[in-house]
C-alpha positions in Angstrom: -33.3 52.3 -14.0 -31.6 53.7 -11.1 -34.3 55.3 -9.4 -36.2 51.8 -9.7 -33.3 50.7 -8.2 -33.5 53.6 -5.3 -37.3 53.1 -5.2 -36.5 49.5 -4.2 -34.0 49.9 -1.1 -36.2 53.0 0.5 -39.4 50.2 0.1 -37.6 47.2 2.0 -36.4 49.9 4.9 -38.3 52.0 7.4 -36.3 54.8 8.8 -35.4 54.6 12.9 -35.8 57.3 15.2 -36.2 60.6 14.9 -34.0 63.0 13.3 -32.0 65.1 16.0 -29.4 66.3 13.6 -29.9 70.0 13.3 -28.8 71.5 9.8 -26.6 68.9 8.0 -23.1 70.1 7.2 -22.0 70.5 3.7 -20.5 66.9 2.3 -17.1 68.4 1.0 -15.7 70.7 3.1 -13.9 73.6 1.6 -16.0 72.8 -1.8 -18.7 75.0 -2.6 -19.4 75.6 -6.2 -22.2 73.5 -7.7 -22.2 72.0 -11.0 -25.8 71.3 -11.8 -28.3 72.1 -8.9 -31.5 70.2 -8.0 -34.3 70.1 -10.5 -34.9 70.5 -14.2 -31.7 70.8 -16.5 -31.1 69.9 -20.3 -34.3 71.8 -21.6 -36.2 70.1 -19.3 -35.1 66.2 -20.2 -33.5 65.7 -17.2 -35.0 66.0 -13.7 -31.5 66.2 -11.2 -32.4 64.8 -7.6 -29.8 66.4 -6.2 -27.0 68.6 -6.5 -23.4 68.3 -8.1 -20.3 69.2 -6.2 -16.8 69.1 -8.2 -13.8 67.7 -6.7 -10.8 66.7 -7.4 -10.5 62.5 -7.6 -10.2 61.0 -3.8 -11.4 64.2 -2.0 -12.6 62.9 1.0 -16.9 63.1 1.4 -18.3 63.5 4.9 -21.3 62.4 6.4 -23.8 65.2 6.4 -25.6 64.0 10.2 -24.7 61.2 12.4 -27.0 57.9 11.2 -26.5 54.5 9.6 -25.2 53.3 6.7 -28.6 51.2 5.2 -27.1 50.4 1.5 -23.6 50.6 0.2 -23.0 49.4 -3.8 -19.5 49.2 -5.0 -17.9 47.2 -8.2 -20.0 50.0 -10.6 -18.2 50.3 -14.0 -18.9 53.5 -16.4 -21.3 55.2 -18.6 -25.3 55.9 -18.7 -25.9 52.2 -17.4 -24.4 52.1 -14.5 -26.3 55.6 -13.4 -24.5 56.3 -9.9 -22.1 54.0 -9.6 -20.4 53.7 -6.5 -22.7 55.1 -4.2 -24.4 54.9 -0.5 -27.2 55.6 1.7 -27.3 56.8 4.9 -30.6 57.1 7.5 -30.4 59.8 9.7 -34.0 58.9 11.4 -37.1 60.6 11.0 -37.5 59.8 7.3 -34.1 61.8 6.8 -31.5 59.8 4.6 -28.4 61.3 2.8 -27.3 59.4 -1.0 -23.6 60.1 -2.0 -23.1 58.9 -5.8 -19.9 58.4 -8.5 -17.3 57.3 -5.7 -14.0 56.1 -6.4 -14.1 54.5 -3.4 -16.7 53.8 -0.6 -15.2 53.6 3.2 -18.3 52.3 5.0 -20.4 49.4 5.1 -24.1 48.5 5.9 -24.7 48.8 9.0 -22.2 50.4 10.5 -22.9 53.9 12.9 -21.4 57.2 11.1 -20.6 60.2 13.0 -21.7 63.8 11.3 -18.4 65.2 9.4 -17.0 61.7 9.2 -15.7 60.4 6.1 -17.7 57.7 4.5 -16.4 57.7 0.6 -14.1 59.3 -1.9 -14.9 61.5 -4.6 -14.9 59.5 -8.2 -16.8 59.9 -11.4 -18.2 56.1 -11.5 -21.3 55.7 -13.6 -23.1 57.8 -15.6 -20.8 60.7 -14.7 -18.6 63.5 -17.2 -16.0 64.1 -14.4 -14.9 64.0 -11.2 -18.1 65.5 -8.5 -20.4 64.1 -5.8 -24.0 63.7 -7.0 -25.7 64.3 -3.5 -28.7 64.0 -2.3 -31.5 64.3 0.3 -34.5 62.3 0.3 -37.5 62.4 3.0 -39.2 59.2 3.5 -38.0 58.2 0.1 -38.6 61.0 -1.5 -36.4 63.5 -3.2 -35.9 67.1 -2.3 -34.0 70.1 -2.6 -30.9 69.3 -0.8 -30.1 73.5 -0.2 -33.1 73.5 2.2 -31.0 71.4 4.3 -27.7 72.6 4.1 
């Protein structure tokens, strides 16, 4: 349900300009283990598009490259389905976008120019979520990929 949902806001918006961001800087700064990485997990039930930091609640989560904010959703409750709850979207041009999922707390809106390393959300465990961690990922016009080839 909410990669239909994903599917749907990369359909209705054509990345702008071209990407001139360089390597994109890690989203929590100082937090570096990974939880569950990009790709199959569960016996191969579950394909993970992206990869799992753990944080504690309200760590602040940085922008990974300058861009715009292009979808914010907020008011997400828990459980399997509200998948990411809180999350957002950012273009970073070139077909480049970062997705930050499970905030408490989103500090952006659409729109509105972010600055790489500025903080743009709070880490939460919103949605389909077993604790507190950014789900984060890195699509290329729309597409999923391995967010460690970027980092």
């Amino acid at each position: 349900q909410v990669q239909s949902e994903i599917n749907e806001i990369y359909a209705s918006y054509e990345s702008e300009g071209e990407y001139t961001g360089g390597v994109m800087t890690w989203p929590l700064p100082g937090f570096t283990s990974i939880t569950s990485y990009y790709g199959w997990r569960f016996n191969n039930t579950d394909y993970h598009t992206g990869i799992d930091f753990p944080a504690p609640a309200n760590t602040p989560i940085r922008a990974s490259a300058s861009g715009t904010v292009i979808h914010v959703r907020t008011g997400a409750g828990y459980g399997r389905a509200w998948g990411y709850g809180n999350y957002l979207i950012v273009d970073h041009g070139g077909g480049f976008s970062t997705l930050y999922a499970h905030c408490t707390s989103v500090a952006v809106n659409v729109g509105d120019t972010v600055t790489k390393g500025q903080t743009i959300a709070y880490v939460g465990t919103t949605g389909w979520s077993t604790g507190y961690h950014l789900h984060f990922e890195i699509r290329r016009n729309g597409a999923h990929t391995n967010p460690l080839n970027y980092l």
